[in-house]
KEVOLUM-919610 format. One record per residue: residue number from 1; residue in three letters; x, y, z of N, C-alpha, C in turn. Coordinates in steps of 0.2 Angstrom, whole numbers. Each point is the difference from the previous one (the first is absolute). Example, Ala and Ser with C-alpha at 12.3 -4.5 7.8 and 13.67 -1.06 7.14 Angstrom:
<recs>
{1 'ALA' {66 -28 39} {-4 6 0} {4 6 0}}
{2 'SER' {-2 5 -4} {4 6 1} {-4 5 3}}
</recs>
This chain:
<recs>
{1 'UNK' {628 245 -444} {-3 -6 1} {-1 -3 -7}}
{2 'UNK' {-1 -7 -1} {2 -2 -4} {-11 -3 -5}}
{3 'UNK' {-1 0 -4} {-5 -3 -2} {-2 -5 2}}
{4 'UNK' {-7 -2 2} {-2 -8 0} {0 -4 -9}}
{5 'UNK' {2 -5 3} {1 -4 -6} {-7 -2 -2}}
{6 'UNK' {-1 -3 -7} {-6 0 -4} {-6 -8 3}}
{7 'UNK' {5 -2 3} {-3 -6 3} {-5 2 6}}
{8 'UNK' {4 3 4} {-2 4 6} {-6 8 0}}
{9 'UNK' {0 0 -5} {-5 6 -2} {-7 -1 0}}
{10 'UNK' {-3 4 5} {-7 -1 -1} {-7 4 -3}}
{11 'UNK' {7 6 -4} {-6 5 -4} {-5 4 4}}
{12 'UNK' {1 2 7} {-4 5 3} {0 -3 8}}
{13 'UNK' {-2 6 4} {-1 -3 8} {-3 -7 0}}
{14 'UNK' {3 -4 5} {-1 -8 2} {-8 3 3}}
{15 'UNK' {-6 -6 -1} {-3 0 4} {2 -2 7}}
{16 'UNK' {-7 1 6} {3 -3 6} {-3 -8 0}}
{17 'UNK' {5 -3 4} {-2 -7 0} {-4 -4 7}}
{18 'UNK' {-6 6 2} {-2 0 3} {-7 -2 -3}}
{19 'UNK' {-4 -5 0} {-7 -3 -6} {-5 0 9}}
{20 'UNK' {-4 6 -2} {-7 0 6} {-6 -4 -3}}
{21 'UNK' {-3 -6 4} {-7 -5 0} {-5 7 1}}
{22 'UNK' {-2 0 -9} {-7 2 1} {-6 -7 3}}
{23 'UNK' {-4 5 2} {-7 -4 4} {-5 3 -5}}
{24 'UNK' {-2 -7 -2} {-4 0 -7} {-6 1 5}}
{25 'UNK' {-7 0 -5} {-8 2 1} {0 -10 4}}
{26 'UNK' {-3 -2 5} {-2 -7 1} {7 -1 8}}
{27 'UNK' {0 -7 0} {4 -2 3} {9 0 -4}}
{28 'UNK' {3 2 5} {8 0 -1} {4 -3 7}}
{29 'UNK' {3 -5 -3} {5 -6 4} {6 3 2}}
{30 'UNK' {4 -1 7} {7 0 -3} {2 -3 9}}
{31 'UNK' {8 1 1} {2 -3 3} {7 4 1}}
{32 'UNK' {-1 2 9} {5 6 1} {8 -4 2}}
{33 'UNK' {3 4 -2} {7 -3 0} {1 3 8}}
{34 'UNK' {6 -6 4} {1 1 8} {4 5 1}}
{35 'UNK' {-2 6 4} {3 7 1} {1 3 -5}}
{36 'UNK' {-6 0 -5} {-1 6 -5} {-4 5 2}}
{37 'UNK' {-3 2 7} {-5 4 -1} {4 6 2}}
{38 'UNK' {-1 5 -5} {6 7 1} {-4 7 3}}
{39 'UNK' {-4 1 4} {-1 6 5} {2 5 -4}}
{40 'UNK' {-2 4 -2} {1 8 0} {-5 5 -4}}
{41 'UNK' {1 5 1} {-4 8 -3} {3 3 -5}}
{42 'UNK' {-4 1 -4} {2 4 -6} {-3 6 -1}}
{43 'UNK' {4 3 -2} {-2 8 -4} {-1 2 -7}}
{44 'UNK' {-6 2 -1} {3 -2 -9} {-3 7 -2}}
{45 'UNK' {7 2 -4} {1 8 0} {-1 1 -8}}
{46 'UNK' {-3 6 0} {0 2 -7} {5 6 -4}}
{47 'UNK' {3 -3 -5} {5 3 -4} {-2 4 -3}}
{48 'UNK' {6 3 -2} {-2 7 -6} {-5 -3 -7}}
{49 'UNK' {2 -8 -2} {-3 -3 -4} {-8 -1 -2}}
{50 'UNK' {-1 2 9} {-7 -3 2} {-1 -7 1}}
{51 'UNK' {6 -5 1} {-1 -6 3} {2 0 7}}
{52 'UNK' {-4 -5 2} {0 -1 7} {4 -6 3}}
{53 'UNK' {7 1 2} {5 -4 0} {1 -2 7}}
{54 'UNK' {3 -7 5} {-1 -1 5} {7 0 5}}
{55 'UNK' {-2 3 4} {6 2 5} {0 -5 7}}
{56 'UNK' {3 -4 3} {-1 0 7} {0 2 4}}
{57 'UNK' {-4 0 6} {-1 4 5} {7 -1 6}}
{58 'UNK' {8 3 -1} {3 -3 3} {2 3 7}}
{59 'UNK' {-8 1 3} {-1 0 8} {-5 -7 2}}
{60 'UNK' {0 -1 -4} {-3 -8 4} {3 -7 0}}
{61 'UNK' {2 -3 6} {5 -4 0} {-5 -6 -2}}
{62 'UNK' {6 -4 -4} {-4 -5 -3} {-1 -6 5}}
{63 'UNK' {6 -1 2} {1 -5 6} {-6 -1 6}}
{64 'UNK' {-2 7 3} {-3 1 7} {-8 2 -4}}
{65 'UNK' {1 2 -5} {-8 1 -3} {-1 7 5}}
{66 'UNK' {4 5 -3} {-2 3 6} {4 8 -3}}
{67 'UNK' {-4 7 -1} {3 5 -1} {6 4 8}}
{68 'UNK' {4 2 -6} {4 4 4} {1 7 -2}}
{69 'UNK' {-4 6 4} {1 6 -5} {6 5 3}}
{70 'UNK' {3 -4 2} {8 3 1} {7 -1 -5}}
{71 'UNK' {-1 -4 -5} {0 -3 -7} {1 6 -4}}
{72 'UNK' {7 1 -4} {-2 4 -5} {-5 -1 -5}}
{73 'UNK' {-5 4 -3} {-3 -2 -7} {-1 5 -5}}
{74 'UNK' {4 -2 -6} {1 7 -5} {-9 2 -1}}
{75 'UNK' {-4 -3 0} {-7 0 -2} {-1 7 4}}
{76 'UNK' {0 0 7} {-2 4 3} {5 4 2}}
{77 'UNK' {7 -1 -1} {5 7 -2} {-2 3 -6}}
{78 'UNK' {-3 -3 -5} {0 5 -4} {-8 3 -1}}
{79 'UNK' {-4 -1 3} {-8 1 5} {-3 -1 -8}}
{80 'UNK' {1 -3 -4} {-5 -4 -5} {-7 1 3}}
{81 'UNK' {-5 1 -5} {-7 2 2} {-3 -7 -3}}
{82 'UNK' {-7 -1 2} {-7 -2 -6} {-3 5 -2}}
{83 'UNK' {-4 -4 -6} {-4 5 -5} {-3 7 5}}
{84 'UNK' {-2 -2 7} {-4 4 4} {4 4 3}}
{85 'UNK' {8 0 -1} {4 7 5} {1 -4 7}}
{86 'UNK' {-1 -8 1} {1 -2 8} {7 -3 -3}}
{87 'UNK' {5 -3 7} {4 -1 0} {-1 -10 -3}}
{88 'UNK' {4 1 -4} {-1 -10 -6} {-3 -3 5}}
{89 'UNK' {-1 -6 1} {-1 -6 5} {3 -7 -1}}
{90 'UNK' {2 -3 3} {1 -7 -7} {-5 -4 2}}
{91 'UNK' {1 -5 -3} {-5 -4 -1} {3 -9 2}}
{92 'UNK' {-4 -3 4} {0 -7 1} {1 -2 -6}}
{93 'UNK' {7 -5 1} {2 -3 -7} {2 -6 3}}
{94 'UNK' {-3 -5 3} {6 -7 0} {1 -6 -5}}
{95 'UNK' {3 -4 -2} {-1 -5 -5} {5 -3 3}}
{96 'UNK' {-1 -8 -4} {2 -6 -2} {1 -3 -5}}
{97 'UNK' {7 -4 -1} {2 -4 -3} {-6 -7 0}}
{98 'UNK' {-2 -3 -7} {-6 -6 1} {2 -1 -6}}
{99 'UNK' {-3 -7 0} {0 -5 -8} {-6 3 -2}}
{100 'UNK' {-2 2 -5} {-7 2 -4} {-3 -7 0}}
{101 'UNK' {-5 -3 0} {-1 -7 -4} {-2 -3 -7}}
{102 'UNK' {-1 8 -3} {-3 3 -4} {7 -3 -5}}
{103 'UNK' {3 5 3} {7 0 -8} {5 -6 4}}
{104 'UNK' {0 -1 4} {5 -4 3} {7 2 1}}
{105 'UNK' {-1 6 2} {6 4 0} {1 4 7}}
{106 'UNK' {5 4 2} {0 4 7} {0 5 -1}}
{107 'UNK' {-3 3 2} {-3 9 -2} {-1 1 8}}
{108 'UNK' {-1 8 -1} {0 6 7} {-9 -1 0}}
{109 'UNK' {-1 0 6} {-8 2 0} {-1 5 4}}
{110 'UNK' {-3 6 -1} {-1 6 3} {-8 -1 4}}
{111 'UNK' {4 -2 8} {-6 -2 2} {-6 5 3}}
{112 'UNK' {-3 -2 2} {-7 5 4} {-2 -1 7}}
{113 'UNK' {1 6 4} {-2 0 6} {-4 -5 2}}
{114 'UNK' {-5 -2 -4} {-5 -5 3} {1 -5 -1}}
{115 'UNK' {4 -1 -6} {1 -7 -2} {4 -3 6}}
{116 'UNK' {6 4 1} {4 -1 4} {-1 -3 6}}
{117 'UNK' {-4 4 5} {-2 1 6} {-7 -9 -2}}
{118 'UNK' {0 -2 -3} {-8 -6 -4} {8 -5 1}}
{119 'UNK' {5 0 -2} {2 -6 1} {4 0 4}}
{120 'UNK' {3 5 3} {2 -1 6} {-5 -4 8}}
{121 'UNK' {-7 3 -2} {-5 -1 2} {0 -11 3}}
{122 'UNK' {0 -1 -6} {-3 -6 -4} {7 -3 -1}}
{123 'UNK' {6 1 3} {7 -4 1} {1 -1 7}}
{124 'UNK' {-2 4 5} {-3 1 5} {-4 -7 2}}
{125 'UNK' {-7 1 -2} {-5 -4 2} {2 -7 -2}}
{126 'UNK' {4 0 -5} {1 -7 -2} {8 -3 4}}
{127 'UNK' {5 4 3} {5 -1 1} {6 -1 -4}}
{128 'UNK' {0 3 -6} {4 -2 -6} {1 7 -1}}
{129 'UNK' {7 -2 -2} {4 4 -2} {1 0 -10}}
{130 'UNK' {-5 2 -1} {-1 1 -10} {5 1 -2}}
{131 'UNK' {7 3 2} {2 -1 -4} {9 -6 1}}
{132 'UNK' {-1 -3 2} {0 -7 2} {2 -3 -7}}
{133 'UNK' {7 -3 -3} {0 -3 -7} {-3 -8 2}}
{134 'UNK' {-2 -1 5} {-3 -9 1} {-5 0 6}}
{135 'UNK' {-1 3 3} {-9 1 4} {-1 7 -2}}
{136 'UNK' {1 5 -4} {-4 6 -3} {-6 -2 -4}}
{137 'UNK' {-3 7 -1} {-5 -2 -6} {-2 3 -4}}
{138 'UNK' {-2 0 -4} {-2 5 -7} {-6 3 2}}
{139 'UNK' {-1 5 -4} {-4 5 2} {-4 3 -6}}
{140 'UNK' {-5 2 3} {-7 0 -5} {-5 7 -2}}
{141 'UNK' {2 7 -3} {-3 3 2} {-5 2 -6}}
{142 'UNK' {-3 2 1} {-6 3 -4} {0 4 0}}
{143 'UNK' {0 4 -8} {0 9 -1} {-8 0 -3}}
{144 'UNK' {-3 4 3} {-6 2 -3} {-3 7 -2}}
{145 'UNK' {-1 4 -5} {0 7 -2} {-7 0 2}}
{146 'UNK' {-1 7 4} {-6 1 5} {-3 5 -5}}
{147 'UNK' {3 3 -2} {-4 7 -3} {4 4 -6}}
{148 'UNK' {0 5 -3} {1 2 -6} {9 3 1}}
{149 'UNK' {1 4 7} {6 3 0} {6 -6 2}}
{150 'UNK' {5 5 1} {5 -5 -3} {2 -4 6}}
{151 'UNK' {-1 4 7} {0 -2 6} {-6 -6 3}}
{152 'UNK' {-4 1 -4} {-7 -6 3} {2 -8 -2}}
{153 'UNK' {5 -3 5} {2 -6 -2} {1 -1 8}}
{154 'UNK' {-2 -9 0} {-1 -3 5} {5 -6 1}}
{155 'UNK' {3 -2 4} {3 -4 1} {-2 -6 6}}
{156 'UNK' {0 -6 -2} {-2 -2 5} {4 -7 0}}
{157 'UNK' {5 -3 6} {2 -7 1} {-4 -3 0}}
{158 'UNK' {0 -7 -5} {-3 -7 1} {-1 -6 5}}
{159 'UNK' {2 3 6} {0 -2 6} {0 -9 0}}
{160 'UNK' {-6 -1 -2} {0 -11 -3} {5 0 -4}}
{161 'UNK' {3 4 -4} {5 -5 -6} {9 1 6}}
{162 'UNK' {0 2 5} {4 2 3} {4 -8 3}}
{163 'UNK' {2 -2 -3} {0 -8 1} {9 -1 3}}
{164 'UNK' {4 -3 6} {7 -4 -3} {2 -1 -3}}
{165 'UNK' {3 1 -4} {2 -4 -5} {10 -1 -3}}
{166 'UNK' {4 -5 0} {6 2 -1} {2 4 -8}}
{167 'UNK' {5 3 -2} {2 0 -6} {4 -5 -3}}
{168 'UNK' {-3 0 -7} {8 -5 -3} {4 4 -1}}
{169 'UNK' {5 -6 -2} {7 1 3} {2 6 -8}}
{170 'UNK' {-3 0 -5} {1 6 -5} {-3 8 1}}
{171 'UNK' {-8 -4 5} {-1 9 4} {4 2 4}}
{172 'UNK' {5 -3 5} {4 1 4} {7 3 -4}}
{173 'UNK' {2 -3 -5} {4 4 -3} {0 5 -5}}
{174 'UNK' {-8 2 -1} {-1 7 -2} {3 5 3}}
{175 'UNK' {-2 -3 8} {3 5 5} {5 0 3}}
{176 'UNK' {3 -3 -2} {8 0 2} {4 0 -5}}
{177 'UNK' {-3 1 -6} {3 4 -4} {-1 9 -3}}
{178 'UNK' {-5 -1 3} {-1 8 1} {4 4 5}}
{179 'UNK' {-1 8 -3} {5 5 4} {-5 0 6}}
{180 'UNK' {2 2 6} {-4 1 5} {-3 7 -2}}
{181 'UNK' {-5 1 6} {-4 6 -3} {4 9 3}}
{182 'UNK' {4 -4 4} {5 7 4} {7 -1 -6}}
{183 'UNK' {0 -5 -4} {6 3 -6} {-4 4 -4}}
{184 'UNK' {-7 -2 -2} {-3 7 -5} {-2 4 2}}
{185 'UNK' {-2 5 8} {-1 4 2} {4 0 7}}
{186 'UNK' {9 3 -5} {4 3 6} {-1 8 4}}
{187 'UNK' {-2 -3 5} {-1 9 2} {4 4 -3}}
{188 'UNK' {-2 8 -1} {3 6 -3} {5 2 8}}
{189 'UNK' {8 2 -2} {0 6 3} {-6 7 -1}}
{190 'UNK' {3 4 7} {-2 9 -1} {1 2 -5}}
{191 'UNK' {8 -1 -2} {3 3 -6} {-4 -4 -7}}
{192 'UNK' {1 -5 -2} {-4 -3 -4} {-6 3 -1}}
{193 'UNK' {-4 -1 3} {-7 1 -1} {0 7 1}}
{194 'UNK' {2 6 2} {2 7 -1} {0 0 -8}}
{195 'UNK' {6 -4 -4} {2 1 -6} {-7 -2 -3}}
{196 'UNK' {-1 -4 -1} {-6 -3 -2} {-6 5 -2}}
{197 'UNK' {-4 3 5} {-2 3 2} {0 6 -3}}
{198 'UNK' {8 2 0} {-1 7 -4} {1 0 -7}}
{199 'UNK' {2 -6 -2} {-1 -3 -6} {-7 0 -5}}
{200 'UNK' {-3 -3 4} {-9 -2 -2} {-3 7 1}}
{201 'UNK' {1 4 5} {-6 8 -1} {4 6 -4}}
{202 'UNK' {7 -2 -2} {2 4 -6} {-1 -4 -7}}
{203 'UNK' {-3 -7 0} {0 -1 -5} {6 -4 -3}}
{204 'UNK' {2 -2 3} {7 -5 -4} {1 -5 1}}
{205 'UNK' {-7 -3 3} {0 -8 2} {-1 -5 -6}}
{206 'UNK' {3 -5 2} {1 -5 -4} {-7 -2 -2}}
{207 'UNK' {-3 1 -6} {-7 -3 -2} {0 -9 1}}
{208 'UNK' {7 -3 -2} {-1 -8 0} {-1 -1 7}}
{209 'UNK' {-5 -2 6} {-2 -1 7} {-4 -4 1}}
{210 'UNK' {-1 -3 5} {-5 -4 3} {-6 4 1}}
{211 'UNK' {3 5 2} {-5 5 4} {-7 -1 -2}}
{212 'UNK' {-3 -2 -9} {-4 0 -1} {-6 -7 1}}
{213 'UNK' {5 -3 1} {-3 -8 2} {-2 0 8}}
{214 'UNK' {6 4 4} {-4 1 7} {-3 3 2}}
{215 'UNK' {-2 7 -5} {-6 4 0} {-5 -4 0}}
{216 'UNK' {0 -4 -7} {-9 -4 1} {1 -4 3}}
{217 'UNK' {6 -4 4} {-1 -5 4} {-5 2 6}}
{218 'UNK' {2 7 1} {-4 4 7} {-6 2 -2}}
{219 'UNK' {-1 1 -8} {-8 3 -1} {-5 -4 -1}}
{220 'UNK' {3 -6 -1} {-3 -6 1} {-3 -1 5}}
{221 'UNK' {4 -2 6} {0 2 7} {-6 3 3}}
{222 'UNK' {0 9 -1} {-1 4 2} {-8 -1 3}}
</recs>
């Protein structure tokens, strides 16, 4: 095989081009893009390295919102434990594609059972569909740190700021220039994620990773 040429050269693993909305202390705005919201569980397994890298959970079908444990999954072929000796668990993970307001850009947001279950609530009650590019609306949440650990954070929808509103015609082509959110999380084959897997707990995983952006997207969360 031949070398890349010096134009083509990026001097070390490509980051991923996968950029997650941190939710800052205060209010944080954004605007979900139509059939981004992506369902699924994660397992986030500890390597030889002692990082904690994200696998998905591939017995839960994404489509039906719905596990299948007739489903192969290397996780529990290979009976991976937690720190306590019980078998891993995964973990609620779903996120969105959204316009930050903040940076004016399209980022993944790792969203939160509650947050989630508050605007579905509140789309509901209002009869709107949010994420609608000309009667959707923008959306207003509130992060509030409760306490000293990392986990005491509160989230709460702005419910009054939850208004119709259309996008201009340059919001709208943020997102239709954008990759959809199923081109940046293409499901893993068995096999794939098998390799992966034994990859990361011998230690031969690639260090250049998102993994670390979606960890605190989720610690954030937590």
């Amino acid at each position: 095989m031949s070398g890349l040429s010096f134009k083509k050269l990026n001097g070390g693993a490509k980051k991923s081009e996968v950029k997650y909305m941190k939710l800052a202390e205060g209010d944080n705005t954004f605007r979900i893009a139509p059939d981004s919201v992506l369902p699924g569980y994660t397992y986030w397994v500890k390597g030889k390295n002692g990082k904690d890298f994200p696998f998905d959970a591939l017995q839960f079908d994404r489509e039906n919102e719905r596990f299948d444990n007739k489903l192969p999954c290397p996780i529990r072929d290979l009976e991976i434990k937690d720190k306590k000796g019980d078998d891993l668990r995964c973990q609620w993970s779903y996120k969105c594609q959204v316009i930050n307001k903040a940076t004016g850009q399209v980022e993944i947001l790792q969203l939160k059972k509650g947050m989630l279950s508050e605007i579905i609530s509140v789309a509901q009650d209002l009869e709107v569909d949010p994420t609608d590019l000309d009667t959707g609306m923008w959306l207003t949440v509130t992060r509030t740190k409760t306490g000293p650990l990392a986990y005491n954070v509160e989230y709460k929808l702005r419910q009054l700021k939850c208004k119709p509103s259309a996008l201009s015609d340059e919001e709208k082509e943020l997102f239709a220039k954008a990759k959809t959110i199923t081109e940046l999380f293409k499901p893993e084959t068995y096999d794939e994620q098998l390799a992966r897997l034994n990859k990361h707990i011998n230690g031969e995983q690639d260090e250049e990773s998102n993994a670390s952006d979606d960890q605190e997207a989720i610690d954030e969360l937590s």
